[in-house]
PAZAPA-4460 file (N, C-alpha, C; in steps of 0.05 Angstrom, whole numbers, plus 32768, in hexadecimal, padded with zeros to 4 digits):
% residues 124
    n_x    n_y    n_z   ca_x   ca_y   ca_z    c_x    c_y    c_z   seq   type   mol
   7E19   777E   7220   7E22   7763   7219   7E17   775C   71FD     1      X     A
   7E29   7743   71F0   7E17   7747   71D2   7E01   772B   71E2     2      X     A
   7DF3   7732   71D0   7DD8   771D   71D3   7DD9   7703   71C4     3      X     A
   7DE8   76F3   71B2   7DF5   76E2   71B7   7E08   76D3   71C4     4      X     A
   7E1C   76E0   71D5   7E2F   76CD   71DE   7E33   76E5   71F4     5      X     A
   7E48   76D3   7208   7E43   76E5   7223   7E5D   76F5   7222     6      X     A
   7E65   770B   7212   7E72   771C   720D   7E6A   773C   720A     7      X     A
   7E7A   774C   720F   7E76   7760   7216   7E78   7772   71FB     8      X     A
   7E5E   7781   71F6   7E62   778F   71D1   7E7A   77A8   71D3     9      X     A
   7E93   77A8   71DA   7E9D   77BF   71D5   7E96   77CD   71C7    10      X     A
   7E8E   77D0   71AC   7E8B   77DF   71A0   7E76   77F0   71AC    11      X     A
   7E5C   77E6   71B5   7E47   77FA   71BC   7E52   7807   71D9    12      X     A
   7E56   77FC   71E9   7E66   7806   71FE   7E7E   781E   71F6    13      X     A
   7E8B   7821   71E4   7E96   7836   71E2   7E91   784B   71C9    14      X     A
   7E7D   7844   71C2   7E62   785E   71BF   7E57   786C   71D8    15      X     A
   7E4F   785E   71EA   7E48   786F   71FB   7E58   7878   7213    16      X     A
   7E6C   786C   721A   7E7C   7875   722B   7E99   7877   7226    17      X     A
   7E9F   7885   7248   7EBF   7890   723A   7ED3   7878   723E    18      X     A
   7EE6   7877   7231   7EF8   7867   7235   7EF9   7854   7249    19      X     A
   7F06   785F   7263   7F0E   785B   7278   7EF9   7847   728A    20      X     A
   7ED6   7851   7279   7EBC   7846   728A   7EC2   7829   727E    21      X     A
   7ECD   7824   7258   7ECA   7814   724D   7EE1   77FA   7253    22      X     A
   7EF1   7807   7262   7F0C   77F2   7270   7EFE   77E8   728D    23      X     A
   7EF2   77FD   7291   7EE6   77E7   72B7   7ED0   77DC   72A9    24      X     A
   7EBC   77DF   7295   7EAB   77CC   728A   7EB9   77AE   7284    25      X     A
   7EC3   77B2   726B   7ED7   7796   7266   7EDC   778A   727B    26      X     A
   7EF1   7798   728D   7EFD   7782   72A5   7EEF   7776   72B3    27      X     A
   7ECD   7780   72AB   7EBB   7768   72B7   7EBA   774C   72B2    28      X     A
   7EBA   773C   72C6   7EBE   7721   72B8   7E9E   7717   72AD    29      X     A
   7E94   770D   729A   7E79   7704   7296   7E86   76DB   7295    30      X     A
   7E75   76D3   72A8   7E6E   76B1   72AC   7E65   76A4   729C    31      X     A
   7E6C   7697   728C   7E5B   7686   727E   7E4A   7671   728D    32      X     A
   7E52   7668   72A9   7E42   7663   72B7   7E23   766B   72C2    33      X     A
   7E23   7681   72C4   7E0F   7697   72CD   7E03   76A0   72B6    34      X     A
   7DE5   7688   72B4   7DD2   7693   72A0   7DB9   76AA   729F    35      X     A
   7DB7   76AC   72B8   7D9F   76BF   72C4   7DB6   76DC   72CB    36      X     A
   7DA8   76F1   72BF   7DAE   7706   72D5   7D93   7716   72ED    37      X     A
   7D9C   771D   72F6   7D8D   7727   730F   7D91   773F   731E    38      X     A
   7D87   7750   7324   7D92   776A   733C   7D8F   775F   7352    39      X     A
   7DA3   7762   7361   7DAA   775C   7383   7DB4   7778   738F    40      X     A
   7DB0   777A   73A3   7DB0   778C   73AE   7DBE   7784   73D0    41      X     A
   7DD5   7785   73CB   7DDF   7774   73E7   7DD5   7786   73FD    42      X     A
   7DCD   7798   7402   7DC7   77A3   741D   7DB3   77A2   7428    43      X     A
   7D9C   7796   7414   7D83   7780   7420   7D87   7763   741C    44      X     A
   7D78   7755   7438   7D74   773F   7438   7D69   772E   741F    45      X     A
   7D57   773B   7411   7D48   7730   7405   7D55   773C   73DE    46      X     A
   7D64   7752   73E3   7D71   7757   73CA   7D6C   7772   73BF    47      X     A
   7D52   777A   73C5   7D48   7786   73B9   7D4B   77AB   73C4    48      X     A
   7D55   77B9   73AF   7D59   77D3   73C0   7D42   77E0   73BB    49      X     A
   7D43   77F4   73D1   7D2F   7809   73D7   7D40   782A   73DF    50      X     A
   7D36   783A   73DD   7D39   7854   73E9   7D4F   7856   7403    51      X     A
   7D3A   7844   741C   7D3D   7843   7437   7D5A   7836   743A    52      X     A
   7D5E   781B   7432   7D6C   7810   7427   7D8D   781C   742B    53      X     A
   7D89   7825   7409   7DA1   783B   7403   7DA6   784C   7416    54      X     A
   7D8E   785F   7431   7D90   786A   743F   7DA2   786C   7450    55      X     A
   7D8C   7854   7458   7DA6   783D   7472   7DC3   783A   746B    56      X     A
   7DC8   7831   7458   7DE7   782B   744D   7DF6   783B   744C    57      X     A
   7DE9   785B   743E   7DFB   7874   7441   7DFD   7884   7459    58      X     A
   7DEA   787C   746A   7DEC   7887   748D   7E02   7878   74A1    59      X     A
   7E03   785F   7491   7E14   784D   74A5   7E2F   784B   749F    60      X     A
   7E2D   7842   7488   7E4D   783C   747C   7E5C   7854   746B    61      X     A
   7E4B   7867   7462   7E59   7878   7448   7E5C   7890   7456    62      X     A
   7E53   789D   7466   7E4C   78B6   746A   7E5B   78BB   7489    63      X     A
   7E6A   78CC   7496   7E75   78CF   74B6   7E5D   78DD   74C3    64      X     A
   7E4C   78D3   74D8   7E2F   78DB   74DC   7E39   78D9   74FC    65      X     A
   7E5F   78DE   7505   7E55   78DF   751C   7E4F   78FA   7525    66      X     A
   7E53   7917   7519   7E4B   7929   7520   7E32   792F   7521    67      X     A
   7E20   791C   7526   7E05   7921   7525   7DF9   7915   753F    68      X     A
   7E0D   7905   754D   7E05   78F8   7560   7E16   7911   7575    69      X     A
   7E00   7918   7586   7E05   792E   75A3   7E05   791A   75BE    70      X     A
   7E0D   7922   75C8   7E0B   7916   75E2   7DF1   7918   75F1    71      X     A
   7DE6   791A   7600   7DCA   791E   7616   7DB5   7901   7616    72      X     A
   7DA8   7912   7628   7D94   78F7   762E   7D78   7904   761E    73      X     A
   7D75   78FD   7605   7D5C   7903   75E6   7D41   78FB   75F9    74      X     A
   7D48   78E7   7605   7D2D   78DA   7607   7D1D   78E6   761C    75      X     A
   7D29   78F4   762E   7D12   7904   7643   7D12   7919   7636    76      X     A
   7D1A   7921   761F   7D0A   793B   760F   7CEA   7931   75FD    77      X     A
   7CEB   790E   75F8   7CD9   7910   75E8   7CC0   7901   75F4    78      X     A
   7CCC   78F8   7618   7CB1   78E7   7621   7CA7   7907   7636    79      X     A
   7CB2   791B   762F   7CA0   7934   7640   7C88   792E   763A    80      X     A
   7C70   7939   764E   7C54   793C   763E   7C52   795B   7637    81      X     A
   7C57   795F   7625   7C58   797A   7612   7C54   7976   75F6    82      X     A
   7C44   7993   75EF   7C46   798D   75CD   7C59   7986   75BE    83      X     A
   7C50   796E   75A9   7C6B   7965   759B   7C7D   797D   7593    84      X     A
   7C76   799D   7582   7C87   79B3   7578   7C92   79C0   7592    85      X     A
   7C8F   79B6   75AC   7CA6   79C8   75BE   7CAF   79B0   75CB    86      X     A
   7CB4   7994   75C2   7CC1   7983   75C6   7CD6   7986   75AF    87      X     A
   7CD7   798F   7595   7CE2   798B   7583   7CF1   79AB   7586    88      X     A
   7CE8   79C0   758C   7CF2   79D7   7590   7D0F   79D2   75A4    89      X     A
   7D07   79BC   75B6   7D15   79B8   75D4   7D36   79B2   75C2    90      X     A
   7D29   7999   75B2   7D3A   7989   75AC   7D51   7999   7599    91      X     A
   7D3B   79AC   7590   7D53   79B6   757B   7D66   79CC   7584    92      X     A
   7D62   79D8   759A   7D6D   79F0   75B4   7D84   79E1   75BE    93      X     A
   7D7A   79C5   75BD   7D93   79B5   75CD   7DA6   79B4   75BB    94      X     A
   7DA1   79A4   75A5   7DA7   79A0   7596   7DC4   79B5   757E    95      X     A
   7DB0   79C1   758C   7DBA   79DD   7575   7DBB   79E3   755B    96      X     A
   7DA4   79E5   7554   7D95   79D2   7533   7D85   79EC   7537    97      X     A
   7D77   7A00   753F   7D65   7A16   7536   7D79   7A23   7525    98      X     A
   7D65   7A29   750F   7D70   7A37   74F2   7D6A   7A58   74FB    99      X     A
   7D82   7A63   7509   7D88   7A72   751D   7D9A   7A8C   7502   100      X     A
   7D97   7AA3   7504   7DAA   7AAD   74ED   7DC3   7AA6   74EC   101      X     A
   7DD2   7AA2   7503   7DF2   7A99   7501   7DF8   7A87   74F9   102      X     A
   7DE3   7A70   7503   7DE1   7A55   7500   7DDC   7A57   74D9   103      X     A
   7DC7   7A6B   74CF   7DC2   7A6A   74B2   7DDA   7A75   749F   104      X     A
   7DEA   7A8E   74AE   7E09   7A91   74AD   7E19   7A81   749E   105      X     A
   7E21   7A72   74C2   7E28   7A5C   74B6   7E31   7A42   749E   106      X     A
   7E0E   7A43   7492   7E0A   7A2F   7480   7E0A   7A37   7467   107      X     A
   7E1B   7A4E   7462   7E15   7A61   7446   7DFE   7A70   743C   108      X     A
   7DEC   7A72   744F   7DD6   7A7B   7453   7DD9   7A9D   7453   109      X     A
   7DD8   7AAE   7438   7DD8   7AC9   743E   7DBB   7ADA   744A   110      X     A
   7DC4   7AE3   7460   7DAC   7AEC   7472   7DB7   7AFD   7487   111      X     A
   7DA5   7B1F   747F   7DAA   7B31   7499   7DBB   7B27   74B4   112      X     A
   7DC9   7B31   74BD   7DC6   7B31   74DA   7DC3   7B3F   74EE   113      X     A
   7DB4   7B54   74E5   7DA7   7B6E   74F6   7D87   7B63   74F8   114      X     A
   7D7D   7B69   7515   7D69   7B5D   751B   7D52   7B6E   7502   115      X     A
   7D3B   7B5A   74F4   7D27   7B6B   74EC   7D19   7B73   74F8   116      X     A
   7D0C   7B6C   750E   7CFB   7B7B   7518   7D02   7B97   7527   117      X     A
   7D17   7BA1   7526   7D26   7BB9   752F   7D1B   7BCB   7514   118      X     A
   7D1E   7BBD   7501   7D1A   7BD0   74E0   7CFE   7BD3   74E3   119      X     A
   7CE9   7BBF   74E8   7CC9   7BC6   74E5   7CC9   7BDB   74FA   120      X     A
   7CCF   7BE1   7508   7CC1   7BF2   7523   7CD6   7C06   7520   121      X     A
   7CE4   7C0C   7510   7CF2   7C29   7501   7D0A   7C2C   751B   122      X     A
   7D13   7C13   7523   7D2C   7C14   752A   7D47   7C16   751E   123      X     A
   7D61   7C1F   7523   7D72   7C17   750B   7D8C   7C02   751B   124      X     A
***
């Protein structure tokens, strides 16, 4: 904006950007009403963004996260009295989340699929 009057400096704006950025800039309307500017952040109460924030917003609204939700009952895997790592082992068996070679396959993950330990003990 120029720093006299509440107008937008085309000129420096299309120094640094392309065209097309410099037509959705303009069509911004600036208020002569509205003497203060401020950052708001509508997805907090209070305005102000954070990390967590953004998190939340892209877990909820932006992102399709229902393939992440499985069916079962989670919670008698995690009130067992067992060590937390074969509560989490449980979860991920159920789950089907162990980074398993097919499973690493899968994910573009290039990796053997002949067992190694057949190779250490001079199996073929």
């Amino acid at each position: 904006m120029l720093h006299d009057r509440k107008e937008w400096n085309l000129p420096f704006l299309q120094s640094i950007f392309d065209h097309h950025v410099v037509e959705h800039i303009a069509k911004t309307p600036l208020y002569p009403s509205v003497t203060e500017d401020r950052l708001i952040w509508k997805k907090e109460n209070h305005g102000e963004y954070s990390v967590r924030s953004a998190y939340r917003f892209c877990m909820q609204e932006l992102l399709d996260t229902s393939h992440f939700k499985v069916q079962g009952s989670w919670n008698l895997i995690w009130k067992l009295k067992i060590p937390p790592k074969v509560k989490k082992l449980m979860w991920r068996i159920c789950r089907n989340c162990l980074p398993t070679r097919v499973r690493l396959k899968d994910k573009g993950v290039t990796c053997p699929m002949n067992c190694t330990l057949g190779t250490v003990y001079g199996e073929q």
